[in-house]
N, C-alpha and C positions, 0 to 999 in steps of 0.2 A: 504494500500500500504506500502510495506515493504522499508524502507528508512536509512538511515545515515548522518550525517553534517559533514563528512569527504568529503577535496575535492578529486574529482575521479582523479586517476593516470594512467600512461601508462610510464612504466618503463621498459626497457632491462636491468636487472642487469646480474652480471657474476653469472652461478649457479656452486655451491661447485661441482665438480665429485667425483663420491664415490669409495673406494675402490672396485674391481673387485674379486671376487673368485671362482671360477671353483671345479666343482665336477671333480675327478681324473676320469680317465679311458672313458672321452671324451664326457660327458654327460654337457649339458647344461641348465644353468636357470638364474634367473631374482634376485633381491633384496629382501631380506626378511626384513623392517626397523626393527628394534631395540627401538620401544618407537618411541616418539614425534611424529610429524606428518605424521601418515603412510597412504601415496595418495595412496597407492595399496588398505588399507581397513583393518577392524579389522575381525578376521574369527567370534564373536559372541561377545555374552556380558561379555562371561569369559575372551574374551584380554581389553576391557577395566575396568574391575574389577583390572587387575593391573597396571595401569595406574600411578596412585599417586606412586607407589610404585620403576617403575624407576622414573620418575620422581625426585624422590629423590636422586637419586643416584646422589654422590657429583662429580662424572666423568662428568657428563651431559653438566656442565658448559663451559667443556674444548672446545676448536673450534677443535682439532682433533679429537673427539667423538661426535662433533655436528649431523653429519647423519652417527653414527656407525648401520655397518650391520653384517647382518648371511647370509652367503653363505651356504643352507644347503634346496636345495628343491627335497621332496622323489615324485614329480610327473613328473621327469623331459621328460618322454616320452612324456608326453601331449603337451609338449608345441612345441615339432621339427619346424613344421610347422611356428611360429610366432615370434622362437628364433631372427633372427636378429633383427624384431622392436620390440619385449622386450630390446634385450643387450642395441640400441641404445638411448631407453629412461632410463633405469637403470645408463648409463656411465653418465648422465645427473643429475642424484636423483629425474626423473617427475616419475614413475611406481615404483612400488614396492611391495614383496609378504606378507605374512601373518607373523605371530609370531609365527606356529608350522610347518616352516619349506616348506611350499609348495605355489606353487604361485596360484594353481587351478584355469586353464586358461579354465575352460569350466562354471565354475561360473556365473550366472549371477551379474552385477557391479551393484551397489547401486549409486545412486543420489550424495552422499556424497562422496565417490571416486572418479567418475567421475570430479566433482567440485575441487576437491584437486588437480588431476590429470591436469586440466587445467590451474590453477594459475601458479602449477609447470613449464608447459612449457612455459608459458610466461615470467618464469623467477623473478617471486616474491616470494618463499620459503622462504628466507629469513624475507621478510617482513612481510609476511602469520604467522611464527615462531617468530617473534617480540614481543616482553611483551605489546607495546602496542596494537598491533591488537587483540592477545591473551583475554585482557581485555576488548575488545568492548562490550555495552550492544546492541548486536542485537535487533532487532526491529520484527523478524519475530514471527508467533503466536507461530513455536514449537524452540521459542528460549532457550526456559527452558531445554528442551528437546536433545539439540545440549549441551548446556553445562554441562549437566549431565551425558549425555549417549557417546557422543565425544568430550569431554573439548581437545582434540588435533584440532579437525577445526573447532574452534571458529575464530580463525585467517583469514584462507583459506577463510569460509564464508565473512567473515567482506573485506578482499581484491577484492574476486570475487563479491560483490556488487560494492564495489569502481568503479570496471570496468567493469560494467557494461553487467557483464554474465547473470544477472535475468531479465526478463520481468518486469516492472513497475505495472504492476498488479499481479507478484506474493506475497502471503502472507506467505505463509509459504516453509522452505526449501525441507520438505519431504525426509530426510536422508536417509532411508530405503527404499524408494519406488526404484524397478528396471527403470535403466536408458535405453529409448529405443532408437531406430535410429532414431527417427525424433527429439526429445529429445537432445539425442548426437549431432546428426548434427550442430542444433544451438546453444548448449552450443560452438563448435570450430570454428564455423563461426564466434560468438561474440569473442570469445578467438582473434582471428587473426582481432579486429575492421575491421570488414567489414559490418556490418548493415546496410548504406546505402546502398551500393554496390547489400545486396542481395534485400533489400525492393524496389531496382529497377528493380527487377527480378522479381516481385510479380505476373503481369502479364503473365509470363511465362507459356506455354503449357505443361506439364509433360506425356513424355510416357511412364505413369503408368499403369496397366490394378485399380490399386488401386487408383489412383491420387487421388478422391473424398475422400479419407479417409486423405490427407493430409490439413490442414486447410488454406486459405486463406492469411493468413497474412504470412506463414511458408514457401510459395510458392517457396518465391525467395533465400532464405535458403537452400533450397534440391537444386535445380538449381545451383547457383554458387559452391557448395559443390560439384555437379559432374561433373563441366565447372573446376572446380580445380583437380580433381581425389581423393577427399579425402574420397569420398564414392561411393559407385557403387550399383546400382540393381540387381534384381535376372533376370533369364529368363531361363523359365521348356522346356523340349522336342520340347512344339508345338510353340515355339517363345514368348509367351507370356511372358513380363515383368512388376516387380511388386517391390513396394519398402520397402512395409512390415514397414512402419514405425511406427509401436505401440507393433512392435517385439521388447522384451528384449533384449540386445546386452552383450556378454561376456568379459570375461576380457581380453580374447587372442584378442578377433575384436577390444576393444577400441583400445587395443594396436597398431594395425596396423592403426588406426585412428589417432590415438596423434601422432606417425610417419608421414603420410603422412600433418599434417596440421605441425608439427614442420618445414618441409619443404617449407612451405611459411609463416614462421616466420619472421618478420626482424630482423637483424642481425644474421640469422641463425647461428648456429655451430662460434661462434663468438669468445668462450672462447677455442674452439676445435686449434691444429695446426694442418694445411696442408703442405705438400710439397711433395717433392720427397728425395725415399731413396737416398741419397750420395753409397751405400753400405748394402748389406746383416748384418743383426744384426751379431755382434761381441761383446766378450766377457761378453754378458749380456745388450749393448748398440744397440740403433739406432743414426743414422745423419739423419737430415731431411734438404733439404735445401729449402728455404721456396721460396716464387714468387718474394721476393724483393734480391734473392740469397745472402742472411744470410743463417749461418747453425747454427743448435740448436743439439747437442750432448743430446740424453735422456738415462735413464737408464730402462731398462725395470721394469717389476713389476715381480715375477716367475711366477705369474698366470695371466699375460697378457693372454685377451681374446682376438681373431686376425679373421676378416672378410676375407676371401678371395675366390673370385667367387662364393658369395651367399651363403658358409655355414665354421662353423668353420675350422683352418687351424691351423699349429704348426707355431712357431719361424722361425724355419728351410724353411717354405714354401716362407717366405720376399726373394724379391728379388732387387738389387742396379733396380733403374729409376722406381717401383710403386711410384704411384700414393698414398697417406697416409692422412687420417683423423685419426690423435691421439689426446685422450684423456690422461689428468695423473691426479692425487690423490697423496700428498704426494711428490711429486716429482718423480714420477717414473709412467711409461708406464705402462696404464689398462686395456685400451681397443684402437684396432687400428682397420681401416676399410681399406681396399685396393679398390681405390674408379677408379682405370686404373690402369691394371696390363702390367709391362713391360714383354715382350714376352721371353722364356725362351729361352736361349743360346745354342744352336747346332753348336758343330765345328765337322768339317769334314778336314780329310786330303786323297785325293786322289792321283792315280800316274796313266796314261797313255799316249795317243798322242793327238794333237792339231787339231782338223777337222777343227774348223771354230773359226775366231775373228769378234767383231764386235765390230767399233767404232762410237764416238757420231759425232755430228757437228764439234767439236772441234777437230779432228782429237786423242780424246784419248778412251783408251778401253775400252770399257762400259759392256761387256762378251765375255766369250769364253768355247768353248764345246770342252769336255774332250771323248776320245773313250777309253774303256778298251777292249783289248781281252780276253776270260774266259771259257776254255772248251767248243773252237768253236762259244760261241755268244759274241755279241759284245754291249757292255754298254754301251747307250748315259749319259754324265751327263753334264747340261748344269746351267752356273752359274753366275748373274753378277758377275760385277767388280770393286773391291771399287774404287773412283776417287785418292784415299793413295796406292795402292797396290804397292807392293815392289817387284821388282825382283831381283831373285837371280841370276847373272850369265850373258852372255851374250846378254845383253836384243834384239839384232838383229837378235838370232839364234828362237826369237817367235817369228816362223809362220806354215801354216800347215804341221802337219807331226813327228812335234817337240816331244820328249817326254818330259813330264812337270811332277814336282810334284804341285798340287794347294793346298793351305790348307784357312782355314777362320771359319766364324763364320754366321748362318743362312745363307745357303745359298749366300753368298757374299766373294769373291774371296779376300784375303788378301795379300798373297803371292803366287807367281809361280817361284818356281826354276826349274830352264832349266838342263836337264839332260844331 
């Protein structure tokens, strides 16, 4: 049994966000680390062949080089599909891509990734990255193995025991072996301490056409995992469903994996601000005004990467009253997420005559329908009435028949001058 006499932790710390960088001309991808602990995974034994080699490098030490990256992925078609739960864990430092450049999101993930990838979102990188975890004598049989072949997560392993992400009967880490869904499942169920939670699902009925292939004790794992939505089954043409859990799972699926369970994180998006835009970004800046209405003045980043209705968006698309999940690096705006979008602004000024008013309880206007005449036909246009509307003019001569100009904004009547 694989062990350590470190006592187990369960820490929320803040995680570093990493600089953002965007391929030009609209194409989107993921982190490619730089050295140190790269939870996205090494593409072979030629990335950690030079390992020592940054390592060295006397930058490394700096805390603004601490998680330096390469914005620079030549597979960026592949990923369209899983771009937003990539951005959202890259804005983070949990996902990350290879060292020549590509994230290769059809990959199968290795055990070792996987593992790195979960510390990450729990929010211990830091500590994973620590000289002393770094220095732990693991205890597992291919502990030799982890520190020769990925002396970068000796760490990760050493905290991911701390907390409990192994089974007590596992012996060895098995770096290399592909990570599958029923595998995955449980590494983020443990990730998010819920093992009792699921061990009391144990008894749970699964409708699986495979269920039998899933083990007993794992039961309650797959169950709360998709009582939470953090994993889902298949089902072919004729209805049958199947959970396939001893299928390999890739780097794009974790991805949408480690997303969906970041979201029942606690203290989710902790270190993230929220609020609402004050205003359309201006001269380079956002206003955010937060829930406890403070406003916080940001500076954008120029390769701010910007969420909006499910798929990349420009600057220009922010609108004053979204909804805003931002992230910064450095002091400056890197990734924003428009999590409720305020409704875009249509004003309208029209000019004809007055058919019909209608007021509320209160004896005040609440709309009024406007007729135009126009080469013989005649245009209804009918529009509340803001409870502020302003009139221009002899406000007694509004009533049917009147000619009015009304002007306003969605549909909502702001001003009516009387002609």
């Amino acid at each position: 049994m694989a062990f350590l006499t470190k006592q187990s932790m369960w820490k929320k710390t803040a995680i570093t966000s990493l600089a953002l960088m965007m391929l030009t001309g609209g194409a989107t991808a993921a982190f490619a680390d730089n050295g140190r602990g790269n939870g996205g995974g090494r593409d072979d034994d030629r990335n950690s062949q030079n390992e020592d080699s940054r390592h060295n490098d006397k930058n490394d030490d700096k805390d603004d080089d601490k998680y330096k990256v390469v914005w620079k992925f030549k597979d960026e078609d592949d990923l369209k599909w899983a771009t937003e739960y990539i951005m959202r864990l890259a804005s983070k430092g949990i996902f990350t891509g290879y060292d020549d450049g590509t994230f290769k999101p059809s990959n199968k993930i290795t055990r070792i990734e996987a593992i790195s990838a979960a510390v990450r979102l729990m929010g211990l990188r830091d500590q994973a990255e620590s000289a002393e975890e770094m220095s732990t004598e693991l205890q597992f049989k291919d502990a030799d193995k982890i520190k020769k072949k990925y002396p970068w997560a000796v760490g990760y392993v050493s905290v991911a025991l701390e907390n409990d992400l192994f089974f007590e009967n596992e012996t060895e880490v098995k770096p290399e072996q592909q990570a599958t869904r029923l595998w995955s499942t449980i590494l983020l169920i443990k990730a998010l301490k819920l093992e009792d939670e699921a061990k009391a699902l144990n008894n749970t009925k699964l409708d699986f056409k495979d269920a039998n292939q899933i083990p007993a004790a794992s039961v309650g794992y797959v169950a709360l995992a998709l009582e939470k939505k953090i994993i889902t089954g298949y089902e072919d043409r004729n209805g049958n469903k199947t959970f396939r859990p001893n299928q390999p799972i890739t780097r794009a699926e974790i991805a949408v994996l480690l997303d969906r369970t970041d979201e029942e994180m606690p203290d989710q998006d902790a270190t993230a601000i929220t609020g609402t835009l004050k205003a359309a970004a201006s001269g380079g800046k956002i206003t955010v005004v937060k829930a406890d209405k403070t406003e916080v003045v940001l500076t954008l980043d120029p390769n701010v990467f910007i969420f909006r209705d499910d798929k990349k968006a420009a600057v220009s698309a922010l609108r004053a009253g979204d909804e805003v999940l931002v992230r910064t690096y450095q002091s400056k705006v890197v990734f924003i997420e428009v999590t409720e979008e305020e409704p875009e602004v249509v004003s309208f000024s029209e000019t004809g005559k007055v058919q019909s008013l209608t007021f509320d309880s209160s004896a005040k206007l609440s709309a009024i329908t406007v007729t135009q005449e126009e080469d013989s036909e005649t245009n209804v246009l009918i529009y509340a009435v803001s409870p502020n509307v302003k009139i221009v003019g002899n406000a007694s001569l509004l009533k049917q028949g009147q000619s009015v100009k009304v002007t306003g904004k969605n549909a909502i009547v702001e001003t009516i001058e009387i002609k």
